[in-house]
Every structure is written in C-alpha cells, then in structure tokens.
N, C-alpha and C positions, 0 to 999 in steps of 0.2 A: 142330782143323783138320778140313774138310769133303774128306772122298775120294770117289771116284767114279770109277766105269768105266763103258769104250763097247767095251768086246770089241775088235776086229781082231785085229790080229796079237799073240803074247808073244814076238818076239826082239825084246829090250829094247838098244839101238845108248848110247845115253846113259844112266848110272845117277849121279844124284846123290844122298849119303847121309850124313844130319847132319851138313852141310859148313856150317862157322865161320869168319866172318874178324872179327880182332881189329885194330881199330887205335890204337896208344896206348892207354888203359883203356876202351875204347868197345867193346862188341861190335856191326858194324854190319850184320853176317851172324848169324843164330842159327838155326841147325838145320834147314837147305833141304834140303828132300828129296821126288825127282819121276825120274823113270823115262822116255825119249820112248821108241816101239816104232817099231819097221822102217815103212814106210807111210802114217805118219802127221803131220799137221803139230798141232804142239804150242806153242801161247800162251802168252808169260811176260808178265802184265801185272801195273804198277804202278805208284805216283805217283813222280813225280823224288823223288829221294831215298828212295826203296825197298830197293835194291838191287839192282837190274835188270843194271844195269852193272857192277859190282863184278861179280856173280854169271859176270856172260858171258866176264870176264876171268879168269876161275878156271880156268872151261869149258877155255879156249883156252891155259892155262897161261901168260899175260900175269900174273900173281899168284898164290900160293901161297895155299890155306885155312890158318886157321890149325889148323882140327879138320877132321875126316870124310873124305871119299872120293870122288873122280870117275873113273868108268869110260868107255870108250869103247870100244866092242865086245868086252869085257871086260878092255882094260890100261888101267893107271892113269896118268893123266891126265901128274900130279905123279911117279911112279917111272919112268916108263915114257914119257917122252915123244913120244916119235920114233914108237914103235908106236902110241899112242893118236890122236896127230894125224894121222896118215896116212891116215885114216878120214873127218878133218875137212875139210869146206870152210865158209870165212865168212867174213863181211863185217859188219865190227863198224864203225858209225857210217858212214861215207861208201864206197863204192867208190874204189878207190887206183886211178884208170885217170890216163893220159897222154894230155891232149887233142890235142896237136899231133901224137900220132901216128892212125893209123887203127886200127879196131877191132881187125884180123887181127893187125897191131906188138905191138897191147896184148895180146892174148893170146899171140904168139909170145914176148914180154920173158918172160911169168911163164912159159910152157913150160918156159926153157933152165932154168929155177931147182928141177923136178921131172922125176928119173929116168921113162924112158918115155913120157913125154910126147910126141907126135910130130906132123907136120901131121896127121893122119887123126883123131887126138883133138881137136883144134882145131878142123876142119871139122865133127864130128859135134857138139861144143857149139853149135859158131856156130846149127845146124841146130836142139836142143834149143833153145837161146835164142830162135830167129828171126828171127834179127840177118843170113841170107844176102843179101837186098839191099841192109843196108846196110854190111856188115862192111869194106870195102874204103877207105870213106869217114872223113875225120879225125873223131877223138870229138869233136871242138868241134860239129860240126855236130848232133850226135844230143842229141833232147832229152831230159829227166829219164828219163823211163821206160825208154828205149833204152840210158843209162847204165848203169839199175840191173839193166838185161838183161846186158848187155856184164860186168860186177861179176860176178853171177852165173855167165855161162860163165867168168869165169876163176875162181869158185870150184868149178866143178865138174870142172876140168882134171884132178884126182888121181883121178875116180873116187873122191866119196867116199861114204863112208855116210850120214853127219850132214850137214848144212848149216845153217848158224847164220846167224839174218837178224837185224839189230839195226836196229829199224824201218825195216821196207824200202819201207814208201809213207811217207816223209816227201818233202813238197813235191812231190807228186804230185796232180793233175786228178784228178778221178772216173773218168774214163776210162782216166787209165794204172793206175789203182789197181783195177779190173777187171779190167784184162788181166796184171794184175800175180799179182792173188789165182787169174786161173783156170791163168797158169800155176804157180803154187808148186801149186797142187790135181794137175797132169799131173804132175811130179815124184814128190807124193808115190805116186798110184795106178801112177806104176813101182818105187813101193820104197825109195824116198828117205825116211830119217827127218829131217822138217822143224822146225827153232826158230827160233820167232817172238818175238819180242821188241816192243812195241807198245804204244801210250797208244790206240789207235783200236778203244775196244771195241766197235762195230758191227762193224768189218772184223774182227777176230777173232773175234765170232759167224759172221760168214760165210763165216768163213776155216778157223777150227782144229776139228778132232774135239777135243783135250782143252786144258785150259789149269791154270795155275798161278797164284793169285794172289797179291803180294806185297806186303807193306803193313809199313815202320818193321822190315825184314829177317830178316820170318817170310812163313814162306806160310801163309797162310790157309785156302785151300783148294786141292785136286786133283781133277781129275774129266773128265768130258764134259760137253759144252759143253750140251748137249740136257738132259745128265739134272740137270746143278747149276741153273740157268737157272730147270728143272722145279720147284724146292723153292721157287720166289715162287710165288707167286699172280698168278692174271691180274687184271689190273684190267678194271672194266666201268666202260662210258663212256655215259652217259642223257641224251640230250635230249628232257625234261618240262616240260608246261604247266598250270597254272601249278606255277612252281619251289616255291612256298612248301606248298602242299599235297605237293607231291611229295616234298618234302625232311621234312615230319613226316610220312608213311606209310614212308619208307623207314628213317629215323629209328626208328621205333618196334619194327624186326625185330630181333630178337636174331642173326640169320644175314644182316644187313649190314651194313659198316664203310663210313660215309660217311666220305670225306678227303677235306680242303683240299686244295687241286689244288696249290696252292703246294711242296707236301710230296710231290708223287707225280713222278717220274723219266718225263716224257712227251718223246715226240720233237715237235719245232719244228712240224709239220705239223701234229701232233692238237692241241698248243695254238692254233696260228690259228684252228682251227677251232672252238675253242671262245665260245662266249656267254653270255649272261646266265641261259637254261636250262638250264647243263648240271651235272650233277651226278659226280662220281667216287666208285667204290665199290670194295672188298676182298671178296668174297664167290664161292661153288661156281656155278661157270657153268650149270649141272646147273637152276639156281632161277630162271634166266630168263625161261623160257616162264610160269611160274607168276606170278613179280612185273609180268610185262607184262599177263596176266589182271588181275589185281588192282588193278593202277594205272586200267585200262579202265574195269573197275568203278566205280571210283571216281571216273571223270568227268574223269581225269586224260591230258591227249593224248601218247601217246609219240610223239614225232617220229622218235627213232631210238636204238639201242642197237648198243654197238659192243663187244666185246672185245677188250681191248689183252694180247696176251701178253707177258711177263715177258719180261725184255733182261740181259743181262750185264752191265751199266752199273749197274742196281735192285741185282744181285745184289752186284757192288764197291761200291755204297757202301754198303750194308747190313753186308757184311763190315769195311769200313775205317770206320766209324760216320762218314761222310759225308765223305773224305777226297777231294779231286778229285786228276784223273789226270793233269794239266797239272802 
C-alpha cells in the first residue's frame, strides 16, 4: 500500500484500523486502514463494489466490523456508541429532507430529536449553509444543490466534528458542484474533519487534501492528494512536422517513452485537440528545451509542446490495473 502525508493538523477525529467485514465466507472488507485529521477533507474513492459503502456503514455503526477498530474522537465506534456518534454528522446516499415542508420545519423536525439543539443553532446553520433566503420556502421548490445544502445543516445541527458525505455532488450541474466543493473547503478551513466519499476523481483532486483509495476491499493507497498524484509522471504532448521523422528521432532516445495515445489517461479536451502530428511521451520535463533544439536541428517543425500533469484518475487505474470507477 502507497502512504503519504500533507502535514496540517495531528488531532486525528476518525481513526480506522485493520477493520474487517466478513460476509458468509467472503471477506469483503480486508484490513482498511486511514486516520482523517481535524481540518481536513478526506477522499474515500472507489469502483462500485469496492467497499465504499459497507465501509461508511461501519463508520456510522449502521454494521459491525467483523475485525479491527473505529474511533471517533477517541470512543469506539462499536463499544461506545452514543459517545462516538455525537461527534458525527452525515449523509449517507441521499439527504432525508421533507419536501412539503419548508427548509426551517426540516431542520426544526430533526432539532426536537438532539438534546440542545435550539432555534439559535438552526439559524446559525441556516447562515453556514446559505440557505437564509431561501429557508422559509417548501424544499420542493429548492433545486438539487439547495437540497444537498439544506442535508448538510441539518447534519451539522449537533455540532459535530466528522462529517461524512456519501457522494455529495451526485446529479449536480457544474455549478452547483463548485459551490458545493468551495463550501465543504469553508467547513473544513473552520476545523471541520471532512469524508468524502466519490467516483468524481477530478472533484476530489480539487476537492480533498488526502484521500484513500479502495479497490476489491483493500486500500491501496493513503496519502496527499499532491504528493501521490506526484509519483506519475507528467506526460508531454508534441505537435511535429513531419510526424514520421519526428517519431524516429524521438524513437531513438533512451530518456523517451513514446505511448500510444490509446493507452494514456487524457482529458476529452486534449484529445479533441489532437491530430494527425501529434505525438505522446513519458519522460523528465527537465529534457524539453534540449529535444526542442534538437528537433529544430533537424529540419523538424515543432508547432507546439504541452505538458500534461499527472491526475488521480492515471494514478487509480494504475493502482486498480485499469479497473473503472463507474
């Protein structure tokens, strides 16, 4: 398994530790183990049937591990439940709201269900969420994103430490999934330890400091998002004329890996743009200026060179040896 740290904070709010679930003779949990810190929002990704979901229901003692250990600001999950949960806010698959009622009903409904909860904790959610012009109005009326706001304050009614989001931009616009990622980013920079749960590996690059990945219910790797990301290599992208000379000079380096494009993990935009000259390569960005001399030399037009950094998407299937996340 690949680990990695990003510094911040060490008060550790979630600790999971060689936690096991067995069902019938199948083990379909094996030995998860991942730490979230005070601060911080934290990516659990993986393909359906990973364990994603089992795992989140362990979290929130909806299931018993069958081995190891879940802490929540140091009580156990499973021993200790009442102390561990108190801690928790989340929303596991869909927000439970009430559309015929109004936002303020829905979040007064779940108030009367948690000791000191009071209108004054209500209103400062509402205000955290940003739901104050529309909070008065029926949820039928508020679209997806407004939901998945409204969801949110009433998980954060306890005051809690954790907050567990179980893909929280499903069936979200670009735009509510924007204002969705910058507010979970304001949550955490007040100290909120965040889990993200997600198949949207671009929004979890843009989203989490660390993440988790999980693949047939091991994790694969741990780390920061920056520094695991870091261990691909950037790809360089060459528009050369002509391609066939270009392609035996580049061909003939021992310090470049030409690859079939077929085979390299690009986004939709870079392949439109590609042509009948373009070439992809594996090699130290360091060597560019030099093989742009060299191609010159050689009577060879560079129209343009781009470097594509490394995505966390390269990194998942490199990990899951090409396992998609659908």
């Amino acid at each position: 398994m690949i680990n990695g740290d990003n510094g911040g904070s060490d008060t550790i709010v979630l600790s999971v530790d060689g936690v096991r679930k067995k069902i019938g003779r199948k083990w379909i949990i094996d030995d998860v183990t991942f730490d979230v810190r005070e601060g911080e929002i934290f990516g659990f990704l993986g393909p359906n049937g990973a364990g994603k979901t089992t795992t989140i229901r362990m979290l929130v003692d909806l299931i018993r591990p069958s081995a190891g250990k879940i802490t929540v600001c140091g009580y156990n999950v499973n021993k200790e439940p009442e102390k561990a949960l108190q801690y928790v806010g989340s929303i596991v698959e869909n927000p439970e709201v009430y559309t015929y009622l109004t936002g303020w009903e829905n979040l007064q409904h779940f108030a009367y269900m948690q000791p000191g909860v009071g209108t004054d904790r209500i209103a400062e959610v509402v205000d955290i969420v940003r739901l104050d012009q529309r909070i008065h109005d029926k949820v039928s009326t508020y679209s997806l994103g407004m939901r998945q706001r409204l969801g949110i304050a009433q998980a954060l009614l306890g005051r809690p430490r954790l907050l567990i989001l179980d893909e929280p931009t499903n069936g979200l616009d670009p735009k509510g999934i924007k204002e969705l990622r910058e507010f979970i980013r304001r949550l955490a920079d007040e100290g909120l330890a965040v889990f993200v749960s997600s198949h949207l590996l671009s929004e979890i690059q843009l989203l989490c400091d660390r993440v988790a990945i999980i693949s047939k219910g091991r994790v694969l790797a741990v780390g920061g998002v920056e520094e695991l990301v870091a261990r691909n290599s950037p790809y360089v992208l060459w528009e050369l004329e002509p391609i066939g000379s270009a392609r035996a000079l580049l061909g003939d380096r021992s310090d470049v890996q030409l690859l079939d494009p077929q085979d390299v993990i690009l986004d939709d935009s870079i392949i439109a743009g590609m042509g009948p000259s373009s070439l992809v390569s594996l090699m130290d960005e360091e060597l560019i200026p030099e093989l742009v001399a060299t191609l010159v030399a050689a009577e060879i037009e560079v129209r343009a060179v781009h470097k594509i950094n490394p995505t966390l998407e390269q990194l998942f299937l490199k990990l899951t040896e090409g396992e998609t996340i659908d």
